[in-house]
C-alpha positions in Angstrom: 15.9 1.1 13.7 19.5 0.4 14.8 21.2 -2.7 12.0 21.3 -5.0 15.6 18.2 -6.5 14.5 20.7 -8.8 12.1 21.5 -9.2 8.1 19.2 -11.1 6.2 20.1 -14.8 6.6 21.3 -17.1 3.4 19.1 -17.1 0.1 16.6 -19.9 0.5 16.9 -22.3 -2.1 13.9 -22.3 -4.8 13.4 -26.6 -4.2 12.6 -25.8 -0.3 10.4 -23.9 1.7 10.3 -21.0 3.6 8.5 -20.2 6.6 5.3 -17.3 6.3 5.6 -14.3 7.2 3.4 -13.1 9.9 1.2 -10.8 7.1 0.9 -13.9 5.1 0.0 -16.3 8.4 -2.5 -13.5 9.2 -3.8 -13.9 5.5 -3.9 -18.0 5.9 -5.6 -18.5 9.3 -8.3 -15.5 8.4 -9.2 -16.9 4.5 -9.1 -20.6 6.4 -9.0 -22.2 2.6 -11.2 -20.1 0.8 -10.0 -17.6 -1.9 -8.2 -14.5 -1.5 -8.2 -11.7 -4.2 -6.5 -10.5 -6.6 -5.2 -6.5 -6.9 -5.6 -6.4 -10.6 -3.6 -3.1 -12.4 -5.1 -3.0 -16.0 -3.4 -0.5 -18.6 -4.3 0.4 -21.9 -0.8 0.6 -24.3 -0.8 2.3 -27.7 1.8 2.4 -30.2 4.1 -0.1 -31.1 4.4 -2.7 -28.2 7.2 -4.9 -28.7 5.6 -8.3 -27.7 8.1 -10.4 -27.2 10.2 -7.7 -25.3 7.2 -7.2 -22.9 7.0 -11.3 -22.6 10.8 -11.3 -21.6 11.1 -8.8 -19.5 8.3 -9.9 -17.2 10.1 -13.6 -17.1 12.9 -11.3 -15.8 11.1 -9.9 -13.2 9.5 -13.6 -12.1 12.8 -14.9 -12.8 14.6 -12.5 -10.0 11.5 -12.6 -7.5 10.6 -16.2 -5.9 7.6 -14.3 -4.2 5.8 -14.2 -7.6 6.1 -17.6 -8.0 5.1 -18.7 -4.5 2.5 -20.0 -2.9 1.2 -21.2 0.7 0.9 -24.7 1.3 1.1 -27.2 4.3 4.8 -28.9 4.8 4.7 -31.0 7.9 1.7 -29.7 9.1 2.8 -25.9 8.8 1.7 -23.5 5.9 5.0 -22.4 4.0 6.0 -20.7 1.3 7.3 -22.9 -1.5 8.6 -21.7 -4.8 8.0 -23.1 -7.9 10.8 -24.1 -10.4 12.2 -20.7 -12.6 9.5 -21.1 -15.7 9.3 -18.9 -18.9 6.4 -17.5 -21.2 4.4 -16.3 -17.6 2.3 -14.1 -19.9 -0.9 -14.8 -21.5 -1.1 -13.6 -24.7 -5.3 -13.4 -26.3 -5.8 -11.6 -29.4 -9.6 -10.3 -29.4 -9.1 -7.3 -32.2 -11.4 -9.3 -34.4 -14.7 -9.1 -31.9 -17.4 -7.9 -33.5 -20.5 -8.5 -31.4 -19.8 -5.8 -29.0 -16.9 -2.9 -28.9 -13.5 -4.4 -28.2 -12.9 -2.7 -24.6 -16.4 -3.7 -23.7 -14.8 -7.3 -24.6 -11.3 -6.9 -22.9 -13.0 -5.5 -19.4 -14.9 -8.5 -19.4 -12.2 -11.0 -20.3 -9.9 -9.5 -17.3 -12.8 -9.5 -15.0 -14.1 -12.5 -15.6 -10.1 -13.7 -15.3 -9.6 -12.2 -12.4 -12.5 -11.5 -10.5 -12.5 -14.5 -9.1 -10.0 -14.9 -6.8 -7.3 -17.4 -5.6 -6.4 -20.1 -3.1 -3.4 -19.4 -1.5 -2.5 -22.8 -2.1 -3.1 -23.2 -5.6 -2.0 -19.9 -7.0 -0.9 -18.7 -9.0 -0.4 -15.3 -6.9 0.8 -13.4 -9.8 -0.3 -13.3 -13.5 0.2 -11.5 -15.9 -2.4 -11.2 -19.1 -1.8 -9.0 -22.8 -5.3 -8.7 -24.9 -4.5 -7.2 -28.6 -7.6 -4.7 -28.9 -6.2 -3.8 -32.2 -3.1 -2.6 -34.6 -1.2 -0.8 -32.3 -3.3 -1.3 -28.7 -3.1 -3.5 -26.1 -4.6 -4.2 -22.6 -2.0 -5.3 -19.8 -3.4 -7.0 -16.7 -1.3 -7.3 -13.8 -2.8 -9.5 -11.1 -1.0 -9.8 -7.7 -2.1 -11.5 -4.3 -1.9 -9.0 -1.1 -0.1 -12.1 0.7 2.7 -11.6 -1.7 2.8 -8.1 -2.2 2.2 -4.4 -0.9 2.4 -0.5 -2.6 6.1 -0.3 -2.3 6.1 -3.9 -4.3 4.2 -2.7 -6.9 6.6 0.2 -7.4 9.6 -2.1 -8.0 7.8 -4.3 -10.0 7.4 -1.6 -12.5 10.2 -0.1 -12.0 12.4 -3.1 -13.0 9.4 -4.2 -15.7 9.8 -1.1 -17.2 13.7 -0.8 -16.9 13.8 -4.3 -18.8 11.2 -3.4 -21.5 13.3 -0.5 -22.2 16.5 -3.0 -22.7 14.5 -5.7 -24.4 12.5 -3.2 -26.7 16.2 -1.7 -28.3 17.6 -5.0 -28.7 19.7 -4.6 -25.0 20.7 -6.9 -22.2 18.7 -6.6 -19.2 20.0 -4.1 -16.9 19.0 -6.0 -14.0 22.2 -7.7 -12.4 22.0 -10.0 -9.5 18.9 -10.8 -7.9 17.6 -9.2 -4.6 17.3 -10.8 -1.3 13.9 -12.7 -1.3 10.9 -12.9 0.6 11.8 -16.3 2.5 14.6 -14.5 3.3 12.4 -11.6 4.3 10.0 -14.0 6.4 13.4 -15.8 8.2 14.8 -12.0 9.5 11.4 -11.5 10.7 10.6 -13.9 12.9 14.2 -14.4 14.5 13.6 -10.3 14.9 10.6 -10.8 16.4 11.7 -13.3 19.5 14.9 -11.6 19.6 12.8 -8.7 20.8 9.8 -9.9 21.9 10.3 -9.2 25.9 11.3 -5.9 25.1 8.2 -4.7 23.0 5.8 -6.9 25.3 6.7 -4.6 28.2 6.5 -1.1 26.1 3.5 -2.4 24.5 1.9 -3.0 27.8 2.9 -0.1 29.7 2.1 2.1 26.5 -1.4 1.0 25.9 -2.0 0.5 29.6 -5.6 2.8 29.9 -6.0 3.4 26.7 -9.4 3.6 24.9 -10.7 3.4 21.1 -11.7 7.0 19.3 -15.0 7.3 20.2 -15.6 8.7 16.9 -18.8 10.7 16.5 -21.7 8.6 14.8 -24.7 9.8 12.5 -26.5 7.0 13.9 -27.5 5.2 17.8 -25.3 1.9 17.9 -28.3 0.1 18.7 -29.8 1.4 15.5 -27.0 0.6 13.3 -28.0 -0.9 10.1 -26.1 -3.8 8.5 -22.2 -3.3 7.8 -21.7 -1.0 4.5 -18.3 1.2 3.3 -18.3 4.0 1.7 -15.5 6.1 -0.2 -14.8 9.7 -0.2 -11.3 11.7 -1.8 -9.8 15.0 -0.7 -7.4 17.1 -2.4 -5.4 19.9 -0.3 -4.4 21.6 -4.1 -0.8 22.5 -5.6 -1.0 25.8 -3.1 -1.4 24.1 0.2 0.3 21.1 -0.8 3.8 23.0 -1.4 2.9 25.3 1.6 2.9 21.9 3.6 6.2 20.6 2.2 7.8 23.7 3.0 6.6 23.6 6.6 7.9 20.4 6.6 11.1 21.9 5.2 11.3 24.8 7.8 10.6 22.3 10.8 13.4 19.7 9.7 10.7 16.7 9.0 9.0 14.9 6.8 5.6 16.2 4.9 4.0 12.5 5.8 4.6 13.5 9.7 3.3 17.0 9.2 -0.2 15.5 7.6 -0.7 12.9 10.1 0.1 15.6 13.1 -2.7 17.5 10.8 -5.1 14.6 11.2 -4.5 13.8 14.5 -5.0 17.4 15.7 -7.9 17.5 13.5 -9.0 13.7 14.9 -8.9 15.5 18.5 -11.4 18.4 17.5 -13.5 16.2 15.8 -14.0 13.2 18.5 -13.5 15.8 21.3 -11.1 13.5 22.7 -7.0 14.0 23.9 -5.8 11.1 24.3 -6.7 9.2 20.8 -4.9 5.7 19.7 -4.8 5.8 15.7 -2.8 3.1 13.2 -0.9 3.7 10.3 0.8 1.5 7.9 5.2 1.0 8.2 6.8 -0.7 5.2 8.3 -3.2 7.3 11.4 -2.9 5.5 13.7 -1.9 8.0 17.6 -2.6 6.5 18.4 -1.3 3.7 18.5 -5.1 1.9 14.6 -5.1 2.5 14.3 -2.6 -0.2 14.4 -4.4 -3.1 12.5 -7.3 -1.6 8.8 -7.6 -3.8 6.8 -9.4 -0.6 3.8 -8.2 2.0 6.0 -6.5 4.4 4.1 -3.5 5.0 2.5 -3.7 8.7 0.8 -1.3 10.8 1.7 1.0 13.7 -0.4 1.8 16.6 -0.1 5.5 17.7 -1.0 6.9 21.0 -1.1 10.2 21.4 -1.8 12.4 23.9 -2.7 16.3 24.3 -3.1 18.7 26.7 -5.3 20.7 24.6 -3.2 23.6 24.8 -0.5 23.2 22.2 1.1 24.6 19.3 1.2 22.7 16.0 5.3 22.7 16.2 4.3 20.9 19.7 2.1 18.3 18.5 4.0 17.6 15.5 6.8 16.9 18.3 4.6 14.8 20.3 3.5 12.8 16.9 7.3 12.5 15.8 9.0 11.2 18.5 5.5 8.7 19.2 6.2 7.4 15.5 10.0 7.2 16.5 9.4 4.7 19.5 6.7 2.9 17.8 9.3 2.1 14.9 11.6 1.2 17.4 9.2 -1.8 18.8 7.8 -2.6 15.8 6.3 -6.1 16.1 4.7 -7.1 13.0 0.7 -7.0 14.6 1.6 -10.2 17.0 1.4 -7.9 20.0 -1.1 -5.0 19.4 -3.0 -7.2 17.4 -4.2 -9.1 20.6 -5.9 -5.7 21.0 -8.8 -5.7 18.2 -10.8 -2.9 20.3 -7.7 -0.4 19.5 -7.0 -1.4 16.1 -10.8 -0.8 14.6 -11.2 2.9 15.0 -8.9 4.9 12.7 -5.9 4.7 10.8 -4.2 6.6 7.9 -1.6 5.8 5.8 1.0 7.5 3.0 2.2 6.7 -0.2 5.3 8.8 -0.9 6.6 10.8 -3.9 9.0 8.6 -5.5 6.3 6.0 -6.2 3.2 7.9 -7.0 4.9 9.1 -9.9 4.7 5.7 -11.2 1.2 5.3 -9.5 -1.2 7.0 -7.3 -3.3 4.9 -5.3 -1.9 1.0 -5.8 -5.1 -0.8 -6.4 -5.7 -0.7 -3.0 -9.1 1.1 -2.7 -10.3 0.1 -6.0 -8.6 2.5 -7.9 -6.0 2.8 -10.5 -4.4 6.6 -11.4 -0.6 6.2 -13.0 1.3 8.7 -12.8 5.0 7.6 -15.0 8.2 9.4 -13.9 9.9 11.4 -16.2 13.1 10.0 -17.8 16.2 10.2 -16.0 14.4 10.1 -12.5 16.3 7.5 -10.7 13.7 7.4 -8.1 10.8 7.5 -10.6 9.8 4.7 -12.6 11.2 4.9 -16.4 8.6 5.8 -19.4 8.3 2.4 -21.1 9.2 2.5 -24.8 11.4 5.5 -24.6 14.8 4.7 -25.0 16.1 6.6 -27.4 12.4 7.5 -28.8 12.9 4.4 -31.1 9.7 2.4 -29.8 7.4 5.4 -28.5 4.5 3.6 -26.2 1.7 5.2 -24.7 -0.1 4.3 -21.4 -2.9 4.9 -19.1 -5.2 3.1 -16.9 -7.5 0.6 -18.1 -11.0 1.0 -16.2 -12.1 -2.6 -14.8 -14.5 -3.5 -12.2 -12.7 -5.4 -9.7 -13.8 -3.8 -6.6 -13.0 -4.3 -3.1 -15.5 -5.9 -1.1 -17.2 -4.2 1.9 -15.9 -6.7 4.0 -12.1 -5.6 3.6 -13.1 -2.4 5.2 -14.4 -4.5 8.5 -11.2 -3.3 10.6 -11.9 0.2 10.8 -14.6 2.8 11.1 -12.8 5.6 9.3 -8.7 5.3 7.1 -6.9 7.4 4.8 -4.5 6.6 2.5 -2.9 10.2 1.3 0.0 10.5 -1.3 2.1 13.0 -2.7 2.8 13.7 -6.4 3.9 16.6 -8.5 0.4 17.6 -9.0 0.1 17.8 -5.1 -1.2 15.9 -1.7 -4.8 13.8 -2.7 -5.9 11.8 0.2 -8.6 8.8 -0.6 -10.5 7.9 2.6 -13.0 4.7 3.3 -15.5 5.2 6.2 -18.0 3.2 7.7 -21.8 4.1 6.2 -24.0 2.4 8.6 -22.5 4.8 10.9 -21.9 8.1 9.2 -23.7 10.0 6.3 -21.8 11.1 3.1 -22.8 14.8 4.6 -20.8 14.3 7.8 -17.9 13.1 6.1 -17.9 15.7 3.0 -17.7 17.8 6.8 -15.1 16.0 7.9 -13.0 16.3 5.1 -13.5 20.1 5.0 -13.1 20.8 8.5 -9.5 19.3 8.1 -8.6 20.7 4.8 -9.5 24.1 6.7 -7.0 22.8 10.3 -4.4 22.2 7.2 -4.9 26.2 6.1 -4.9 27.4 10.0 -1.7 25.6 10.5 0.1 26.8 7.5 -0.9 30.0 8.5 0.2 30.2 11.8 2.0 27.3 12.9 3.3 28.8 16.4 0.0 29.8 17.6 -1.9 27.6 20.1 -4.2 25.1 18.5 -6.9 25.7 21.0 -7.7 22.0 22.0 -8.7 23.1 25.3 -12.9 21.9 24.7 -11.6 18.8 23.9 -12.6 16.1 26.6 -9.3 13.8 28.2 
C-alpha cells in the first residue's frame, strides 16, 4: 500500500488515553467484561542466568512499549487504552529449588498454570507479565504472559528480539542497545481509524461489488448437519520435508514471488479439488502493519483478509498462482481492519490459512497461538533472527528450550472457522499446524486432507506448467 494512507500521528502521552484499536474493540464488545486469556511462552534456562540483567532488560522492553503496560478501560463512556505510569522490577522473581514434596518441574508447571491459567480483565490487567521460578543452581523457568488484545506473532518476535538484545548488553556489563523508543500502539490505533474513514467509501464499494454472489466453501462434512454433535476442535500438523520445502522456495524463486503466495495458491488449488467448488472465498491473516514505522510497533495489528478466488477449472499452477497474487494485491489495497467484511459472518467461518515467515520462526515456530510452544533461536549475527541470549562473547553461556505447560486454547476460540492453517517456514523446512472442526470431520478425513495436498504440493513442483485439471470441479 501506497504511504498516502498518512504518517503516524504525534506520540500519545503516557498520562492520557488512546482510542482502541478495532482488534482490541472487537476483543472488548465480544468478552463483554469477562476475562480474556493469556498466551503464556514458558522456557526452561540453564546455565548461569544473570538475574538482575534478565530483570533489567525486561523493564527496558516495558519501558519502550506503553502497549505492555496498557489496559482497556471506560473514559467518558468509551473503552480506551490508558497507560500506566513507566514502573520498574515488572518481574516476579519465586525461588522453589527447595520443594521437596513432588519434583521441582512438576512444581513450576503448576505455579505458572495456576498463575496464568486464569485469565484477565481487560480492564484490570495487567496484559503482560512476566514470571522467573529458580528450579535450581543453574535453572530457571521464564514465563512470559501476553493478552491477544495487546499483541500478535510478529509482537512476540520483537519482544524477544529486543529482550534478548538487552540481556546480551545487560549480561556483559553494557548499555542497552536499544535507542529511542518506537512509535506506539495509540499511535498505531489513531493511523488506523483516520485510515479507515479516509477510505471507507472506497473499500465499501470494492467490498460490495467483490463479494456480490459469493458463497461460503461448502466444505465436505463426515457428518449430516442435522446430525452434528455438540461444537468440538481438533488439531492435526503437516510437514512438506527439507526436499519439497526448498523445491517450493525455489519455485517461488523461478516465478518472481513469495514462498507464502506459492503455498496458499497450493491450498487453494488443493481447497478447489477437495470442496469441488471454483469459485471459493477463504481468509488469511495481514500484519496490519502497513508503513514501515508499524514495524517496530508491539500491539494487535494483525487482521485478516478475505480472498475470493475464482477458477475456470482449466488452469496452470503459474495461472492460479497469478489469479491468487494479484487477488492478495487488491485485497491489501482495501484492507479494512474486519469493519466491512466482518458484517459478513457466513464468509468469514469456512476456511482460512495463515503464515509465519522465516525471520521469526527462527526465534519461534508456532507463537502460542494453537497451544504450542517450539523455539527455534537465530544464529548470531542474523540481523533478522533473534540473538542467542547469553552469548556475547561466550562470557555468560545460557541455554534454552521450551518449557511444557498446560494452558490450552479453548474449543471455543476455534468457533470462527470450520477448517485454518497456520504454516511457517524455518531452516529445517515448511510445518503447517491446522485446527478443524470435529463434530464435522473425522481425524481419518483430515489425515486425507492433509495428504492429498502434500501430494498437489509434489504435482506442482513437478510440473508447474501443466494444467491442473480442475475441470470436475462444480462453479
Amino acid at each position: 500500500m501506497e504511504n498516502s494512507v498518512g504518517k503516524l500521528g504525534p506520540m500519545v502521552p503516557s498520562y492520557k488515553s488512546a482510542p482502541l484499536t478495532f482488534q482490541q474493540e472487537a476483543a472488548w464488545n465480544a468478552l463483554a467484561g469477562k476475562e480474556s486469556r493469556y498466551i503464556v511462552f514458558a522456557l526452561r534456562l540453564t546455565g548461569g542466568l544473570e538475574v538482575d540483567a534478565l530483570r533489567l532488560s525486561i523493564d527496558r522492553v516495558v519501558e519502550r512499549h506503553e502497549s505492555l503496560r496498557t489496559r482497556m478501560v471506560i473514559v467518558a463512556g468509551e473503552p480506551r487504552q490508558v497507560v500506566a505510569p513507566e514502573k520498574t522490577s515488572e518481574l516476579v522473581v519465586v525461588d522453589i529449588s527447595g520443594s521437596q514434596t513432588e519434583g521441582v518441574h512438576s512444581v513450576a508447571k503448576s505455579f505458572i498454570e495456576k498463575r496464568y491459567g486464569t485469565g484477565v480483565r481487560l480492564d484490570q490487567g495487567p496484559l503482560f507479565s512476566a514470571t522467573l521460578l529458580r528450579l535450581g543452581r543453574d535453572e530457571h523457568a521464564l514465563a512470559l504472559a501476553i493478552d491477544h488484545s495487546v499483541s500478535d506473532g510478529f509482537s512476540m518476535h520483537i519482544l524477544f528480539r529486543e529482550l534478548w538484545l538487552s540481556y546480551n548488553q545487560f549480561a556483559a556489563n553494557g548499555p542497552s542497545c536499544l535507542s529511542c523508543k518506537p512509535p506506539q500502539y495509540g499511535d498505531y490505533a489513531t493511523w488506523q481509524r483516520s485510515t479507515f474513514l479516509k477510505k471507507k467509501s472506497e473499500n465499501e464499494e470494492y467490498w460490495k461489488i467483490r463479494l456480490a454472489g459469493a458463497a461460503p466453501v461448502r466444505l465436505p462434512a463426515d457428518v449430516v448437519l442435522e446430525d452434528v454433535r455438540p461444537f468440538s476442535a481438533a488439531e492435526m500438523r503437516l510437514s512438506f520435508g527439507d526436499g519439497l520445502s526448498r523445491n517450493l522456495a525455489g519455485l517461488a524463486r523461478n516465478e518472481r514471488t513469495t514462498l507464502f503466495l506459492v503455498v496458499l495458491s497450493i491450498f487453494v488449488t488443493h481447497l478447489a479439488r477437495w470442496c469441488q467448488q471454483r469459485d471459493v472465498v477463504l481468509w488469511t491473516v495481514h500484519t496490519g502493519r502497513m508503513l514501515p514505522d508499524h514495524v517496530n510497533v508491539i500491539g494487535c495489528c494483525a487482521t485478516g483478509l478475505l480472498l475470493r478466488i475464482v477458477l475456470s477449472g482449466h488452469e496452470r499452477f503459474a495461472d492460479v498462482l497469478k489469479i491468487v497474487a494479484d487477488e492478495y494485491g487488491k485485497a491489501q489495497e482495501h484492507i479494512e481492519f474486519g469493519q466491512i467484511v466482518g458484517r459478513m459472518p457466513e464468509l468469514q467461518q469456512t476456511v482460512g490459512i495463515s503464515w509465519l515467515p522465516a525471520e521469526y520462526c527462527t526465534a519461534f515456530e508456532n507463537c502460542g497461538i494453537f497451544g504450542i510452544q517450539i523455539f527455534r533461536f537465530a544464529r548470531l549475527g542474523d540481523p533478522a533472527g533473534v540473538p542467542i541470549p547469553g552469548q556475547v562473547g561466550r562470557t555468560v553461556p545460557l541455554g534454552i528450550e521450551p518449557f511444557p505447560v498446560d494452558i490450552n486454547v479453548v474449543d471455543g476460540e476455534y468457533q470462527d472457522d470450520s477448517l485454518g492453517f497456520l504454516f511457517s517456514h524455518s531452516s529445517k523446512g515448511i510445518f503447517g499446524h491446522g485446527h478443524y472442526r470435529a463434530d464435522l470431520f473425522t481425524a481419518e478425513t483430515m489425515h486425507r486432507f492433509s495428504e492429498e495436498f502434500q501430494r498437489t504440493a509434489e504435482h506442482v513442483v513437478r510440473n508447474p506448467r501443466v494444467p491442473l485439471m480442475l475441470a470436475g470441479t462444480k462453479s
